[in-house]
C-alpha positions as CSV (number, residue, x, y, z in Angstrom):
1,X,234.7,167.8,101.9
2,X,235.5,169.8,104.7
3,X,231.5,170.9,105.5
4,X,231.1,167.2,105.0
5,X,233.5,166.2,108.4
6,X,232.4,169.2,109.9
7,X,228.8,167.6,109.7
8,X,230.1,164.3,110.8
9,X,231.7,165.7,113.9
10,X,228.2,164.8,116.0
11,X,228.5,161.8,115.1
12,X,232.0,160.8,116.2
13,X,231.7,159.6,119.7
14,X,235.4,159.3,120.7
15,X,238.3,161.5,120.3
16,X,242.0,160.3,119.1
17,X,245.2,162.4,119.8
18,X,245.0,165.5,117.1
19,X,248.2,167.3,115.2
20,X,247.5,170.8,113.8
21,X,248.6,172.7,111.0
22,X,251.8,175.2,112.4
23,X,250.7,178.9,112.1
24,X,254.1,180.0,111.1
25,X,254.8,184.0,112.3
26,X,256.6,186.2,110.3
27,X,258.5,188.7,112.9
28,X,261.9,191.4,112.6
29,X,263.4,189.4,114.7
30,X,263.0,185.8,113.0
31,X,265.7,183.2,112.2
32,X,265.9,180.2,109.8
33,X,265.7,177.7,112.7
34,X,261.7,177.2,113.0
35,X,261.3,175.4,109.5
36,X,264.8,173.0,109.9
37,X,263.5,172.1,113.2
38,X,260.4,170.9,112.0
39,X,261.1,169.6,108.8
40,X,259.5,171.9,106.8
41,X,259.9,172.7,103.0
42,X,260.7,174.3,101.5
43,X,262.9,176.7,104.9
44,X,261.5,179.8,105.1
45,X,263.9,182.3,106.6
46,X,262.7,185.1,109.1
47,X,259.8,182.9,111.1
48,X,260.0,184.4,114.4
49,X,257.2,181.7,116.0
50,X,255.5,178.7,115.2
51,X,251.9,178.5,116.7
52,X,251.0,175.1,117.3
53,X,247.8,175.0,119.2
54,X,246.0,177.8,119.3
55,X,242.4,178.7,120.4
56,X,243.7,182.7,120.0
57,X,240.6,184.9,117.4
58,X,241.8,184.6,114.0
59,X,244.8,182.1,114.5
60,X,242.7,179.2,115.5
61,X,244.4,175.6,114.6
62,X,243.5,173.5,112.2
63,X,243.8,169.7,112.7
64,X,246.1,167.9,110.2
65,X,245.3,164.3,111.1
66,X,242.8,161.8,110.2
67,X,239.5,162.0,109.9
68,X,238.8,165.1,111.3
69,X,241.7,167.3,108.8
70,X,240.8,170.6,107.9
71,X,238.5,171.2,111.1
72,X,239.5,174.2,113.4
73,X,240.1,173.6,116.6
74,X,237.0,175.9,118.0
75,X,234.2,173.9,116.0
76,X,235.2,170.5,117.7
77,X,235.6,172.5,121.6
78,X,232.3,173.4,120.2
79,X,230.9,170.0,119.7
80,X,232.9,168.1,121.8
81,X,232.9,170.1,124.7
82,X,234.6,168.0,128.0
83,X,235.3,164.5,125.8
84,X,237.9,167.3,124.4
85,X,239.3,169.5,127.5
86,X,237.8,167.7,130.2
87,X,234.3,168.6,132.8
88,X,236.4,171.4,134.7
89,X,238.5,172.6,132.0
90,X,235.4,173.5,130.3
91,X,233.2,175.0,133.1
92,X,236.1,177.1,133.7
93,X,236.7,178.1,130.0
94,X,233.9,177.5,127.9
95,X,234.3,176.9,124.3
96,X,238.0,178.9,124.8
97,X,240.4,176.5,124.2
98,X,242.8,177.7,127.5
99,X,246.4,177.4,126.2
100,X,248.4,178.7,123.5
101,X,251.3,176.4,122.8
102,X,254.7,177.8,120.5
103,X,257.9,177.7,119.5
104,X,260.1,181.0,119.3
105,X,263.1,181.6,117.3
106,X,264.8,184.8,118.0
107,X,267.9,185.5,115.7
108,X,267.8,189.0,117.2
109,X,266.6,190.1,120.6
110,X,262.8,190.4,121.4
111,X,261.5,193.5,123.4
112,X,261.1,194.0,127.0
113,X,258.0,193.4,128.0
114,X,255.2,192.3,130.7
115,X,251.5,190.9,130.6
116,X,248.8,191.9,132.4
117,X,247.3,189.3,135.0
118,X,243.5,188.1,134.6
119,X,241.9,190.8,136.3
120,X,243.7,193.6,134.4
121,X,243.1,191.9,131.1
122,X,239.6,191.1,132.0
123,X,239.1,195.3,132.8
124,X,241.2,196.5,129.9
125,X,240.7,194.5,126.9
126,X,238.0,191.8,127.8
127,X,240.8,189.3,127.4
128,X,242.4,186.4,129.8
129,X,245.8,187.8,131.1
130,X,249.3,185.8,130.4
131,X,251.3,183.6,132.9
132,X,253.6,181.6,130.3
133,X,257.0,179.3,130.4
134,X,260.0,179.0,128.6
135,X,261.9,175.4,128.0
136,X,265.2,176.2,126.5
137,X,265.3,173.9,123.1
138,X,268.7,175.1,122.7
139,X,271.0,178.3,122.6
140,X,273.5,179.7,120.6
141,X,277.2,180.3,122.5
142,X,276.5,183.3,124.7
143,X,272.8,183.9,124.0
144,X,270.4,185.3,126.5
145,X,267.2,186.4,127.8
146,X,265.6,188.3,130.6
147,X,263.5,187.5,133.4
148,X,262.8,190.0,136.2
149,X,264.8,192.8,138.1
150,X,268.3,192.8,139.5
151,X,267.1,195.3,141.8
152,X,264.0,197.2,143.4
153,X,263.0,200.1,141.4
154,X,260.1,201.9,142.1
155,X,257.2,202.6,139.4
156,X,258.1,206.2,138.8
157,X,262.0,204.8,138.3
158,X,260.7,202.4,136.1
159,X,259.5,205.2,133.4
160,X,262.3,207.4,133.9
161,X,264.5,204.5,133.1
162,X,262.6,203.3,129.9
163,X,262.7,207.5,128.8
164,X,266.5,207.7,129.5
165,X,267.1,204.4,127.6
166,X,269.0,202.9,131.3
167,X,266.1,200.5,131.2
168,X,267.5,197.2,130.2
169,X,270.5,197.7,133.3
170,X,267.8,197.4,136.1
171,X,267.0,193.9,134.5
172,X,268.3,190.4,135.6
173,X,270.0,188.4,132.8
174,X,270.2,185.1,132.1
175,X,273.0,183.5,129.8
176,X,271.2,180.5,128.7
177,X,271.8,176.7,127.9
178,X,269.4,173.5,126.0
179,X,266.9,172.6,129.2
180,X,266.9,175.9,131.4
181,X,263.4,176.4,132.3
182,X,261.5,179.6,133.2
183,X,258.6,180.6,134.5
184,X,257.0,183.8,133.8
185,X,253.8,184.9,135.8
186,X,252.0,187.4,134.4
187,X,253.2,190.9,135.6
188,X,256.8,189.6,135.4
189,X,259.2,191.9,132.7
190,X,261.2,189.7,129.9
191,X,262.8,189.3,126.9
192,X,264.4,186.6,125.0
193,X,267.7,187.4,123.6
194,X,269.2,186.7,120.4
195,X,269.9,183.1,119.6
196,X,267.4,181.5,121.8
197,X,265.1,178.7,120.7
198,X,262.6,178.3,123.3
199,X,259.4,176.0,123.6
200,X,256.6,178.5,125.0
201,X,253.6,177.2,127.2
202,X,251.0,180.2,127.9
203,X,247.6,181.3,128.8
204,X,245.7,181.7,125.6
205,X,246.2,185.5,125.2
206,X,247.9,188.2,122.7
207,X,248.0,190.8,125.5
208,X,251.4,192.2,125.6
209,X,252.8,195.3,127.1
210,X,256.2,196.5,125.0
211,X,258.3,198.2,127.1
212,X,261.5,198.5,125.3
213,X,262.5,198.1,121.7
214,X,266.2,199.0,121.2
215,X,264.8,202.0,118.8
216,X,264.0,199.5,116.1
217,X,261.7,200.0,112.9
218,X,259.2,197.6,111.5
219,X,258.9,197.2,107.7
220,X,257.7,200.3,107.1
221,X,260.0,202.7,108.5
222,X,258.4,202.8,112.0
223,X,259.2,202.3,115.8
224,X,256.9,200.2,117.1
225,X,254.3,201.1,119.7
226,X,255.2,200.8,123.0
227,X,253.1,201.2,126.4
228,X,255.0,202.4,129.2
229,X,251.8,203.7,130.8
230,X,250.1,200.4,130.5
231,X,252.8,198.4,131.4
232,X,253.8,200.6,134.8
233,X,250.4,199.4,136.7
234,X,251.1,195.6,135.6
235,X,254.8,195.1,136.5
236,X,255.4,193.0,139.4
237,X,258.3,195.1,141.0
238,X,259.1,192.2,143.3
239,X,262.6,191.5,143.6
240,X,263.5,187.7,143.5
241,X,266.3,185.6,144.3
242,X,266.1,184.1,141.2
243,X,263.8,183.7,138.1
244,X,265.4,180.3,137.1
245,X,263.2,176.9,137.6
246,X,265.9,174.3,138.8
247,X,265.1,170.6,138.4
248,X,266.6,167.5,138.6
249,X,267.0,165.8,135.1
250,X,265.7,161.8,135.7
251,X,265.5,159.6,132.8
252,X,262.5,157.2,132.0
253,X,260.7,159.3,134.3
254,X,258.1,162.1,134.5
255,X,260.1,165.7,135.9
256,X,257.7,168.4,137.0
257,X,259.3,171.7,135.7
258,X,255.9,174.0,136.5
259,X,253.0,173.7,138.1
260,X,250.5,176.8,138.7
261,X,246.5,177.3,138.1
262,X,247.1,177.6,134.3
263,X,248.8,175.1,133.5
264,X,251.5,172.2,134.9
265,X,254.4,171.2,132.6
266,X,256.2,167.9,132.9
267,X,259.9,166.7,131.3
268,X,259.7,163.1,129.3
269,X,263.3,162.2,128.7
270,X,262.7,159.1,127.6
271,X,264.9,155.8,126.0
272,X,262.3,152.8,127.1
273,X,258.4,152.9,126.4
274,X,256.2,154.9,129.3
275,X,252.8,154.2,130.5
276,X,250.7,157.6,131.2
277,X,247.6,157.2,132.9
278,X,245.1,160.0,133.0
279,X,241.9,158.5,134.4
280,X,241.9,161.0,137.3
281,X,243.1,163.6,135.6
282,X,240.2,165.4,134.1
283,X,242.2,167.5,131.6
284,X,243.5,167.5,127.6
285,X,247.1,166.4,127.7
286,X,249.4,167.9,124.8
287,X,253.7,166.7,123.9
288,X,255.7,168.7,122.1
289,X,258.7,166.5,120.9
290,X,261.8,168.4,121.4
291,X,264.3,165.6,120.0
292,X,264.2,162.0,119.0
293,X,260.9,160.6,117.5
294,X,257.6,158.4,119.1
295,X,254.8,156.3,118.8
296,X,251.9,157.4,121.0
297,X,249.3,154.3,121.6
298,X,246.2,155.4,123.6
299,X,243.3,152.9,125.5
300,X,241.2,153.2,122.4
301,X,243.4,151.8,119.5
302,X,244.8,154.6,118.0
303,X,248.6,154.8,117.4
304,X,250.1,158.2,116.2
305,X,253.7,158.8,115.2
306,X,255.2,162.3,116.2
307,X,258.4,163.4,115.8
308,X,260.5,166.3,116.5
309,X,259.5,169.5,116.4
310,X,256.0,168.0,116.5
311,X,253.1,168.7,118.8
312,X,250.1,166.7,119.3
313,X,246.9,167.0,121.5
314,X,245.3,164.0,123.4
315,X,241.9,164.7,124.3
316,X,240.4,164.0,127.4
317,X,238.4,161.0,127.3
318,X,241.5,159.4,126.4
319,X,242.4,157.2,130.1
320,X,245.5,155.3,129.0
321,X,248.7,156.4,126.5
322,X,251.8,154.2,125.9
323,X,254.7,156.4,124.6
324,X,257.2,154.3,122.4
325,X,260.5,156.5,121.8
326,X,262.0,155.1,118.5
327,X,265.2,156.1,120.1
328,X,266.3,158.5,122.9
329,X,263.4,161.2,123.0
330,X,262.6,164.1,124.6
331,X,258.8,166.2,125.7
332,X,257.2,168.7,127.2
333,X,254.0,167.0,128.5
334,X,251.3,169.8,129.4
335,X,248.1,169.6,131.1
336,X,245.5,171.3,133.5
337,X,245.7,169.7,137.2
Protein backbone atom coordinates (compact mmCIF):
# COMPACT_ATOMS: atom_id res chain seq x y z
CA UNK A 1 0.00 0.00 0.00
CA UNK A 2 2.63 2.24 0.92
CA UNK A 3 4.79 1.62 -2.69
CA UNK A 4 1.35 2.21 -4.01
CA UNK A 5 1.07 6.20 -2.58
CA UNK A 6 4.61 6.46 -3.00
CA UNK A 7 3.92 5.80 -6.88
CA UNK A 8 0.98 8.13 -6.78
CA UNK A 9 3.01 10.96 -5.29
CA UNK A 10 3.65 12.28 -9.20
CA UNK A 11 0.59 12.45 -9.62
CA UNK A 12 -0.75 14.63 -6.86
CA UNK A 13 -0.55 18.12 -8.04
CA UNK A 14 -1.23 20.08 -4.82
CA UNK A 15 -0.07 19.72 -1.29
CA UNK A 16 -2.40 19.91 2.02
CA UNK A 17 -0.93 20.71 5.54
CA UNK A 18 0.96 17.26 6.66
CA UNK A 19 1.20 15.78 10.48
CA UNK A 20 4.05 13.26 11.04
CA UNK A 21 4.58 10.46 13.06
CA UNK A 22 6.61 11.74 16.60
CA UNK A 23 10.17 10.12 16.69
CA UNK A 24 10.07 9.66 20.46
CA UNK A 25 14.02 9.83 22.01
CA UNK A 26 14.86 7.71 24.71
CA UNK A 27 17.67 9.90 26.85
CA UNK A 28 19.19 9.63 30.89
CA UNK A 29 17.79 12.59 31.34
CA UNK A 30 14.01 11.97 30.20
CA UNK A 31 10.76 12.65 32.10
CA UNK A 32 7.23 11.37 31.77
CA UNK A 33 5.91 14.73 30.46
CA UNK A 34 6.49 14.18 26.50
CA UNK A 35 3.69 11.39 26.15
CA UNK A 36 0.86 13.32 28.69
CA UNK A 37 1.49 16.31 26.67
CA UNK A 38 0.71 14.80 23.56
CA UNK A 39 -1.73 12.36 24.34
CA UNK A 40 -0.04 9.48 23.82
CA UNK A 41 -0.73 5.87 25.08
CA UNK A 42 0.08 4.14 26.53
CA UNK A 43 2.89 7.10 28.72
CA UNK A 44 6.20 6.08 28.27
CA UNK A 45 8.44 7.26 31.01
CA UNK A 46 12.14 8.50 30.36
CA UNK A 47 11.47 10.25 26.64
CA UNK A 48 13.91 12.90 26.75
CA UNK A 49 12.64 14.46 23.03
CA UNK A 50 9.95 14.19 20.67
CA UNK A 51 11.09 14.75 16.95
CA UNK A 52 8.45 16.07 15.10
CA UNK A 53 9.79 17.12 11.75
CA UNK A 54 12.73 15.88 10.84
CA UNK A 55 14.76 15.74 7.51
CA UNK A 56 17.98 14.57 9.99
CA UNK A 57 19.75 10.76 8.13
CA UNK A 58 18.00 7.98 9.70
CA UNK A 59 15.20 9.97 11.73
CA UNK A 60 13.36 11.18 8.68
CA UNK A 61 9.48 11.87 9.47
CA UNK A 62 6.92 9.99 8.32
CA UNK A 63 3.57 11.68 7.43
CA UNK A 64 0.54 10.51 9.52
CA UNK A 65 -2.28 12.19 7.48
CA UNK A 66 -4.32 11.49 4.58
CA UNK A 67 -3.49 10.28 1.58
CA UNK A 68 -0.05 10.52 1.57
CA UNK A 69 0.48 8.22 5.35
CA UNK A 70 3.28 6.22 5.63
CA UNK A 71 5.47 8.45 3.11
CA UNK A 72 8.84 9.96 4.63
CA UNK A 73 9.30 13.23 4.42
CA UNK A 74 12.51 13.02 1.94
CA UNK A 75 10.63 11.10 -0.87
CA UNK A 76 7.93 13.94 -1.19
CA UNK A 77 11.05 17.06 -0.91
CA UNK A 78 12.09 14.69 -3.51
CA UNK A 79 9.11 14.83 -5.73
CA UNK A 80 7.64 17.83 -4.74
CA UNK A 81 10.53 19.92 -4.58
CA UNK A 82 9.33 24.00 -4.20
CA UNK A 83 5.29 23.14 -4.16
CA UNK A 84 6.80 21.71 -0.71
CA UNK A 85 9.53 24.24 0.80
CA UNK A 86 9.14 26.96 -1.65
CA UNK A 87 11.70 28.24 -5.00
CA UNK A 88 14.45 29.69 -2.53
CA UNK A 89 14.14 27.34 0.25
CA UNK A 90 15.00 24.68 -2.20
CA UNK A 91 17.86 26.33 -4.31
CA UNK A 92 19.34 26.92 -0.96
CA UNK A 93 18.81 23.39 0.45
CA UNK A 94 18.13 20.95 -2.06
CA UNK A 95 16.27 17.87 -1.25
CA UNK A 96 17.47 18.69 2.73
CA UNK A 97 14.46 19.44 4.37
CA UNK A 98 16.17 22.70 6.46
CA UNK A 99 14.68 22.54 9.99
CA UNK A 100 14.50 20.10 12.74
CA UNK A 101 11.48 20.90 14.83
CA UNK A 102 11.20 19.20 18.86
CA UNK A 103 10.05 19.10 21.98
CA UNK A 104 12.51 18.48 25.02
CA UNK A 105 11.66 17.19 28.38
CA UNK A 106 14.50 17.31 30.80
CA UNK A 107 13.62 15.71 34.32
CA UNK A 108 17.38 16.07 35.02
CA UNK A 109 19.81 18.62 33.59
CA UNK A 110 21.18 18.31 30.03
CA UNK A 111 25.01 18.90 29.35
CA UNK A 112 26.78 22.03 28.55
CA UNK A 113 27.30 22.34 25.28
CA UNK A 114 27.89 24.45 21.93
CA UNK A 115 27.39 23.80 18.05
CA UNK A 116 29.48 24.55 15.49
CA UNK A 117 28.40 27.35 12.86
CA UNK A 118 28.06 26.36 9.03
CA UNK A 119 31.46 26.76 7.99
CA UNK A 120 32.86 24.66 10.85
CA UNK A 121 30.33 21.91 10.32
CA UNK A 122 30.71 22.09 6.67
CA UNK A 123 34.95 21.52 7.22
CA UNK A 124 34.54 18.95 10.09
CA UNK A 125 31.79 16.71 9.50
CA UNK A 126 30.23 17.63 6.00
CA UNK A 127 27.19 18.73 8.02
CA UNK A 128 25.02 22.20 8.21
CA UNK A 129 26.00 23.81 11.71
CA UNK A 130 23.15 24.57 14.49
CA UNK A 131 21.58 28.06 15.36
CA UNK A 132 18.36 26.85 17.30
CA UNK A 133 15.60 28.45 19.83
CA UNK A 134 13.97 27.62 22.92
CA UNK A 135 10.06 28.55 23.73
CA UNK A 136 9.55 27.76 27.30
CA UNK A 137 6.23 25.34 27.24
CA UNK A 138 6.38 25.45 30.94
CA UNK A 139 8.78 24.96 34.06
CA UNK A 140 8.80 23.35 37.12
CA UNK A 141 9.15 25.83 40.50
CA UNK A 142 12.85 26.85 40.30
CA UNK A 143 13.94 25.07 37.12
CA UNK A 144 16.64 26.37 34.86
CA UNK A 145 18.80 26.44 31.99
CA UNK A 146 21.91 28.04 30.61
CA UNK A 147 22.58 30.39 27.94
CA UNK A 148 26.01 32.11 27.54
CA UNK A 149 28.80 33.49 29.91
CA UNK A 150 28.49 35.64 32.95
CA UNK A 151 31.88 36.77 32.24
CA UNK A 152 34.80 36.93 29.60
CA UNK A 153 37.02 33.92 29.84
CA UNK A 154 39.54 33.34 27.50
CA UNK A 155 39.83 29.89 25.35
CA UNK A 156 42.72 28.49 27.39
CA UNK A 157 40.45 29.46 30.76
CA UNK A 158 37.74 27.76 29.13
CA UNK A 159 39.64 24.21 29.28
CA UNK A 160 41.12 24.71 32.52
CA UNK A 161 37.72 25.39 33.86
CA UNK A 162 35.95 22.27 32.25
CA UNK A 163 39.41 20.08 33.72
CA UNK A 164 38.91 21.58 37.25
CA UNK A 165 35.20 20.96 37.18
CA UNK A 166 34.68 25.26 37.88
CA UNK A 167 33.10 25.20 34.51
CA UNK A 168 29.43 25.53 34.99
CA UNK A 169 30.27 29.05 37.50
CA UNK A 170 31.56 31.01 34.45
CA UNK A 171 28.05 30.42 32.86
CA UNK A 172 25.00 32.76 32.93
CA UNK A 173 21.76 31.14 34.38
CA UNK A 174 18.54 31.58 33.70
CA UNK A 175 15.61 30.64 36.25
CA UNK A 176 12.87 30.01 33.90
CA UNK A 177 9.05 30.53 33.48
CA UNK A 178 5.98 29.19 30.54
CA UNK A 179 6.86 31.80 27.45
CA UNK A 180 10.57 32.78 28.04
CA UNK A 181 12.18 32.59 24.79
CA UNK A 182 15.82 32.08 23.74
CA UNK A 183 17.83 32.23 21.09
CA UNK A 184 20.87 30.29 20.65
CA UNK A 185 23.25 30.98 17.60
CA UNK A 186 25.42 28.55 16.82
CA UNK A 187 28.81 28.90 18.85
CA UNK A 188 26.71 29.92 21.92
CA UNK A 189 27.28 27.37 25.28
CA UNK A 190 23.91 25.94 26.91
CA UNK A 191 22.12 23.74 28.81
CA UNK A 192 18.69 23.14 29.83
CA UNK A 193 18.12 22.43 33.36
CA UNK A 194 16.06 20.02 35.10
CA UNK A 195 12.38 20.57 34.85
CA UNK A 196 12.22 22.40 31.68
CA UNK A 197 9.81 21.70 28.87
CA UNK A 198 10.87 23.55 26.01
CA UNK A 199 9.66 23.72 22.22
CA UNK A 200 13.04 23.61 20.15
CA UNK A 201 13.28 25.24 16.57
CA UNK A 202 16.78 24.36 14.91
CA UNK A 203 18.84 24.04 11.83
CA UNK A 204 18.52 20.47 10.68
CA UNK A 205 21.76 19.18 12.34
CA UNK A 206 22.95 16.40 15.10
CA UNK A 207 26.34 18.32 15.47
CA UNK A 208 26.87 18.80 19.10
CA UNK A 209 29.90 19.59 21.09
CA UNK A 210 29.47 18.19 25.02
CA UNK A 211 31.27 20.17 27.14
CA UNK A 212 30.23 19.21 30.52
CA UNK A 213 28.39 16.26 31.86
CA UNK A 214 28.24 16.40 35.70
CA UNK A 215 30.40 13.01 35.67
CA UNK A 216 27.34 11.06 34.62
CA UNK A 217 27.18 7.38 33.10
CA UNK A 218 25.11 6.15 30.28
CA UNK A 219 23.42 2.67 30.48
CA UNK A 220 26.31 0.92 30.39
CA UNK A 221 28.49 2.10 32.99
CA UNK A 222 30.19 4.89 30.94
CA UNK A 223 30.89 8.67 30.98
CA UNK A 224 29.88 9.96 27.99
CA UNK A 225 32.19 11.44 25.35
CA UNK A 226 32.88 14.85 25.58
CA UNK A 227 34.95 17.36 23.17
CA UNK A 228 36.61 20.06 24.90
CA UNK A 229 39.06 20.32 21.96
CA UNK A 230 36.33 20.60 19.52
CA UNK A 231 34.15 22.68 21.29
CA UNK A 232 37.19 25.38 22.36
CA UNK A 233 37.49 26.72 18.44
CA UNK A 234 33.50 26.92 18.21
CA UNK A 235 32.54 28.86 21.46
CA UNK A 236 31.49 32.36 20.94
CA UNK A 237 33.35 33.89 24.03
CA UNK A 238 31.30 37.05 23.51
CA UNK A 239 30.09 38.42 26.58
CA UNK A 240 26.29 39.67 26.39
CA UNK A 241 24.15 41.73 28.24
CA UNK A 242 21.65 39.22 28.09
CA UNK A 243 20.76 35.89 26.36
CA UNK A 244 16.96 36.40 26.98
CA UNK A 245 14.50 37.33 23.88
CA UNK A 246 11.99 39.87 25.46
CA UNK A 247 8.66 40.37 23.70
CA UNK A 248 5.58 41.85 24.15
CA UNK A 249 2.68 39.26 24.56
CA UNK A 250 -0.48 40.61 22.15
CA UNK A 251 -3.45 38.61 21.76
CA UNK A 252 -5.23 37.76 18.35
CA UNK A 253 -2.11 38.87 16.93
CA UNK A 254 1.12 37.61 15.25
CA UNK A 255 4.46 38.32 17.91
CA UNK A 256 7.76 37.94 16.29
CA UNK A 257 9.97 36.17 18.95
CA UNK A 258 13.08 35.38 16.29
CA UNK A 259 14.05 36.19 13.28
CA UNK A 260 17.60 35.27 11.65
CA UNK A 261 18.80 33.56 8.17
CA UNK A 262 17.58 30.06 9.43
CA UNK A 263 14.63 30.54 10.38
CA UNK A 264 11.85 33.30 11.92
CA UNK A 265 9.53 32.24 14.71
CA UNK A 266 6.22 33.97 15.39
CA UNK A 267 3.73 33.70 18.76
CA UNK A 268 -0.19 32.87 17.89
CA UNK A 269 -2.02 33.47 21.11
CA UNK A 270 -5.10 33.27 19.84
CA UNK A 271 -9.16 33.26 21.13
CA UNK A 272 -10.96 34.52 17.67
CA UNK A 273 -10.15 32.91 14.17
CA UNK A 274 -6.87 34.47 12.13
CA UNK A 275 -6.31 34.90 8.60
CA UNK A 276 -2.56 34.08 7.47
CA UNK A 277 -1.56 34.98 4.14
CA UNK A 278 1.51 33.61 2.57
CA UNK A 279 1.39 34.55 -1.05
CA UNK A 280 4.62 36.48 -0.80
CA UNK A 281 6.15 34.41 1.39
CA UNK A 282 7.87 31.77 -0.66
CA UNK A 283 8.50 29.37 2.25
CA UNK A 284 6.78 26.06 4.16
CA UNK A 285 5.06 27.30 7.21
CA UNK A 286 4.87 24.77 10.23
CA UNK A 287 2.51 25.36 14.09
CA UNK A 288 3.30 23.60 16.84
CA UNK A 289 0.19 23.89 19.25
CA UNK A 290 1.38 24.57 22.68
CA UNK A 291 -2.17 24.72 24.44
CA UNK A 292 -5.78 24.80 23.39
CA UNK A 293 -6.81 23.06 20.20
CA UNK A 294 -7.60 24.35 16.17
CA UNK A 295 -8.97 23.97 12.98
CA UNK A 296 -6.52 25.00 10.17
CA UNK A 297 -8.57 25.82 6.72
CA UNK A 298 -6.19 26.57 3.78
CA UNK A 299 -7.18 28.32 0.03
CA UNK A 300 -7.55 24.84 -1.35
CA UNK A 301 -10.25 23.12 0.78
CA UNK A 302 -8.55 21.26 3.18
CA UNK A 303 -9.42 21.62 6.84
CA UNK A 304 -7.13 19.88 9.47
CA UNK A 305 -7.73 19.69 13.19
CA UNK A 306 -4.49 19.87 15.47
CA UNK A 307 -4.37 20.06 18.86
CA UNK A 308 -1.99 20.29 21.60
CA UNK A 309 1.15 19.05 21.60
CA UNK A 310 0.65 18.71 17.87
CA UNK A 311 2.73 19.87 14.95
CA UNK A 312 1.69 20.22 11.43
CA UNK A 313 3.45 21.31 8.15
CA UNK A 314 1.78 23.65 5.53
CA UNK A 315 3.44 23.39 2.30
CA UNK A 316 4.27 26.09 0.23
CA UNK A 317 1.89 26.38 -2.47
CA UNK A 318 -0.47 26.81 0.05
CA UNK A 319 -1.42 31.06 -0.29
CA UNK A 320 -4.24 31.44 2.27
CA UNK A 321 -4.84 29.59 6.00
CA UNK A 322 -7.74 30.43 8.41
CA UNK A 323 -6.80 29.31 11.95
CA UNK A 324 -10.07 28.54 14.08
CA UNK A 325 -8.99 28.10 17.85
CA UNK A 326 -11.74 25.85 19.45
CA UNK A 327 -10.99 27.86 22.50
CA UNK A 328 -8.03 29.97 23.79
CA UNK A 329 -4.96 28.57 21.80
CA UNK A 330 -1.56 28.96 21.62
CA UNK A 331 1.54 28.41 18.45
CA UNK A 332 4.75 28.69 17.51
CA UNK A 333 4.35 29.61 13.79
CA UNK A 334 7.85 28.93 11.93
CA UNK A 335 8.95 29.73 8.53
CA UNK A 336 11.90 30.83 6.16
CA UNK A 337 11.72 34.72 5.37
Amino acid sequence: MIENRTKALDQIKSLYPLKFKPILKSTIWGGSDITDFKNIKPPLIGIGESWEISGVENNISIVSNGELTGIPLDKILADKKEMLVGKKVYQQFGETFPLLIKFIDANDDLSIQVHPDDEMAKKRHDSFGKTEMWYVVKAAPGASLYSGFESSISPDEYVDSVNDGSFTGLLKKYTVKEGDVFFLPAGRVHAIGAGCFIAEIQQTSNITYRIFDYMRRDADGNFRELHTDQAKDAIDYEVYDSYKTDYNKEINQPVKLVTCPYFTTNLLELDIQMSRNFEKLDSFVIYMCLSGHCTLKDNKGNSLFIDRGETVLVPADTEKLLIIPSESSKLLEIFID
